[in-house]
Structure formats: C-alpha cells, structure tokens
C-alpha positions, 0 to 999 in steps of 0.5 A, a space after each residue: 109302269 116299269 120299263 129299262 130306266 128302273 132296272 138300270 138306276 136300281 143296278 146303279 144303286 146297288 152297284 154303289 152300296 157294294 162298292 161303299 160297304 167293301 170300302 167300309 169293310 176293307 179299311 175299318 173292318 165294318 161288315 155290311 150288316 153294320 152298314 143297313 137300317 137299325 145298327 146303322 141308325 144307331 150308329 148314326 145317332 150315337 155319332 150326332 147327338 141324336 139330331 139332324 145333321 141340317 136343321 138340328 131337330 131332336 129325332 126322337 127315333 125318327 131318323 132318316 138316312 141321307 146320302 150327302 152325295 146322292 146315290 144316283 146315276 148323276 152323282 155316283 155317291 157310294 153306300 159308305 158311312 163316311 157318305 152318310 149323315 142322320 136327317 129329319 124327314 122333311 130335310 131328307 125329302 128337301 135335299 133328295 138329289 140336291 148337292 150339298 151345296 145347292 141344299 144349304 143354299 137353297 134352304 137357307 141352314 142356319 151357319 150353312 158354310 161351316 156346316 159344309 166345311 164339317 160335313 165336307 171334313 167328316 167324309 174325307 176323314 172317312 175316305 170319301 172322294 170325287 168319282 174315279 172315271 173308272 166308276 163313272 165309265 163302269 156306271 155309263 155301261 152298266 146303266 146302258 147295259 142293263 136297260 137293254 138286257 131288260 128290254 131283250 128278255 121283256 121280249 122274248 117273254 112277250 113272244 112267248 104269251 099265248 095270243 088273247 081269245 076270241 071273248 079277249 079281242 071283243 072285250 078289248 074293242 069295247 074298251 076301246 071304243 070308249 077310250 079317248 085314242 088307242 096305243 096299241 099301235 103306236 107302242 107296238 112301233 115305240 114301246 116303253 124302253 125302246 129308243 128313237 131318233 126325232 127327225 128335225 131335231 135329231 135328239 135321241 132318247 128313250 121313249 118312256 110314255 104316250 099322251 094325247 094333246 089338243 081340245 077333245 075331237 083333235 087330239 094328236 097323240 105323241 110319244 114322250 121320251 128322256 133325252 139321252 145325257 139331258 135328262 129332259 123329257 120331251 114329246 113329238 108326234 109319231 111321225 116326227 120318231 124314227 125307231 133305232 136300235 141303241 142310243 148309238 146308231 143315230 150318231 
C-alpha cells in the first residue's frame, strides 16, 4: 500500500540524485547521463578492477551499485560518483543503510580499517562531505511537505469518486461478514497517512497500517503507526489515538 511516507522518501531520493549529479557537473564537467546505469557501470568497473569494493569477488558483469553513504532520509548521501563504489549483489543487500562503519564491522571484511581509510580517501578526494544543515533543514521540510501535499490530493480525489451502487454495498457486506473485522471505519477516523497523537504516552506519528491482536473471538483492533524522529513502528488501540492534523499541533 502506498501512502505520504513513499512519496516523501522518493522525493528525498530524487532531491539527492539533483543535488550529486550538479556537484559532478559542475566541478568535473560530467553530465547526468555519465552518472546513470550503463556508462556509470562502466566507469565504476574501470576504476575497481572489476571487483567488488568489499569483499573483491570478480563481477563478471554483474555489478552493483552502492552508495557509501546511504541515500536515505537518515543519511542524506548525495547521487555523486565520489559517493559511489562497484558491489556484488550479496555485499549491496548486506550493507543497504548501514554506514560504512556498521558495515565492516559487522560483516567482518577482510583488512576493514584500510579499506575504510580508502574508501573514505576516495570520496574526499572527489568532494564528498558530512550534510550541510542547509540540506538536512531542506530534506526536513521537504519530507514533511510532500507527505502532506500527497494526502491533501488523495483527498480531494477520493471526494470526487462517484458513491458505490447499490449491487457495490450488498457485495461488500458479503465480504464483510467473512472477513475477521471490518476497518472501514476506524480508517475513515485514521487513514494511512494521516497522523495521531496516542493519549498516555503522547507520542505522535503516522499511521501506516491496522491489525487485529488477540486469540479468534476477542480480537481487539489497532492502528500501527511510525513515531515521528524514532523511526519505531507502534500500535494502540482506537481509543488510545487522537487525530491531529500535522506532526506539530500536539507539541
């Protein structure tokens, strides 16, 4: 299900890439395009052998690309080659947000401290950097932005499809005597994106998902939400939730 949390990371995302590949641009003359799957592939494979940066299996063209500062919310690693190293696919699955650091060190790689000092080398030498605070204050609000914009047009479209037939509701109720619990209208209350305020403990968040706890005949439902700067995905019953409007308002 796709709810403002996706939008916001793909804008995230892509905000990264434009930022990197307008470094690139700008200091080495290198245009996007030399930046993107195949010539960037090729470029990478040319620099390293061939091999992957981490565990030095040959490729044999099955090359991997991996951010060495992830390219995420969190980590704010820019699209930008000197960010960008050749990786096996089991090494590239392994690492996925991890920093370098946590990487080697929990993976155990062989000579791991030179081969952070190298890596590490390699990115300054081609101008990578810690995140400015104008980019983390930029990624903040634009994470934050997007998600809501998503959810206002998701709301306007929704108020503007047409009501279900009468054949639609006697389905649905089929359905719905089948089905273990009926949603409708706790997601009506919280919908996916939406955000909450949980009264005892006061932690707010966005709701994400429902689920149904306890042995079949007392089921309880509850509404699992992602706590906003913990990143921790918690449930409490309905009652247990206040709606409120922005991540803000409970503050």
């Amino acid at each position: 299900m796709v709810h403002k949390g996706d939008a916001s990371n793909a804008a995230v995302r892509a905000l990264l890439t434009l930022v990197g590949e307008r470094h690139d641009l700008a200091v080495f003359g290198t245009p996007p395009g030399e930046l993107r799957d195949k010539k960037l592939k090729q470029r990478l494979a040319a620099e390293f052998n061939n091999q992957c940066v981490y565990c030095e299996t040959h490729l044999s063209g099955k090359l991997e690309v991996d951010h060495v500062i992830p390219m995420n919310q969190k980590s704010l690693g820019l699209h930008m080659y000197g960010n960008l190293v050749p990786a096996c696919s089991e090494c590239n699955r392994a690492k996925k947000s991890k920093s370098l650091g946590e990487f080697l060190e929990k993976h155990k790689i062989r000579n791991s401290t030179q081969l952070k000092n190298k890596i590490e080398a390699r990115a300054r030498k081609f101008g990578v950097t810690e995140p400015s605070d104008a980019l983390k204050g930029l990624v903040a609000n634009l994470y934050l932005d997007v998600g809501s914009l998503v959810v206002q047009q998701a709301e306007s479209i929704l108020k503007t499809l047409p009501e279900p037939s009468t054949a639609t509701k006697a389905e649905a109720k089929k359905i719905q005597k089948k089905s273990d619990y009926d949603f409708s209208e706790i997601s009506k209350k919280f919908p996916i994106g939406s955000w909450v305020n949980a009264v005892k403990d006061d932690l707010v968040g966005e709701v994400v998902d429902y689920s149904l706890e306890g042995p079949i005949g007392k089921r309880t439902p509850y509404v699992k939400f992602i706590v906003l700067d913990a990143g921790a995905k918690v449930r409490r019953a309905p009652s247990q939730l206040n709606p409120i409007k922005s991540p803000h308002r409970a503050k």
